[in-house]
C-alpha positions, 0 to 999 in steps of 0.5 A: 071973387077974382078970375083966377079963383073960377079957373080950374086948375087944370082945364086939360086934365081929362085929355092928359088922362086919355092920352096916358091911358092910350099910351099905357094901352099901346106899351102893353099891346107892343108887350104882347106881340113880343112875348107872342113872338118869343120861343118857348125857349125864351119864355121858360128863360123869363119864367113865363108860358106860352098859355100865359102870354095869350 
């Protein structure tokens, strides 16, 4: 067996997983706050509720 054939292929992954998770977190809570920041008005224009957003 040669060297490259113990490696595994991605010795990083679970850190390229945890940063995507924590990016995906981030992007939805910076979501929330704009929703939260929105009129009713503007929520009723997109379809949405104050009750859906909390």
């Amino acid at each position: 067996m040669e060297f490259y054939e113990n490696r595994p292929r991605q010795p990083f992954i679970g850190f390229v997983q945890l940063r995507r998770a924590l990016k995906r977190w981030w992007l939805r809570k910076r979501a929330c706050q704009a929703l939260r920041r929105m009129s009713d008005k503007q929520l009723r224009d997109i379809g949405l509720e104050k009750k859906d957003v909390e």
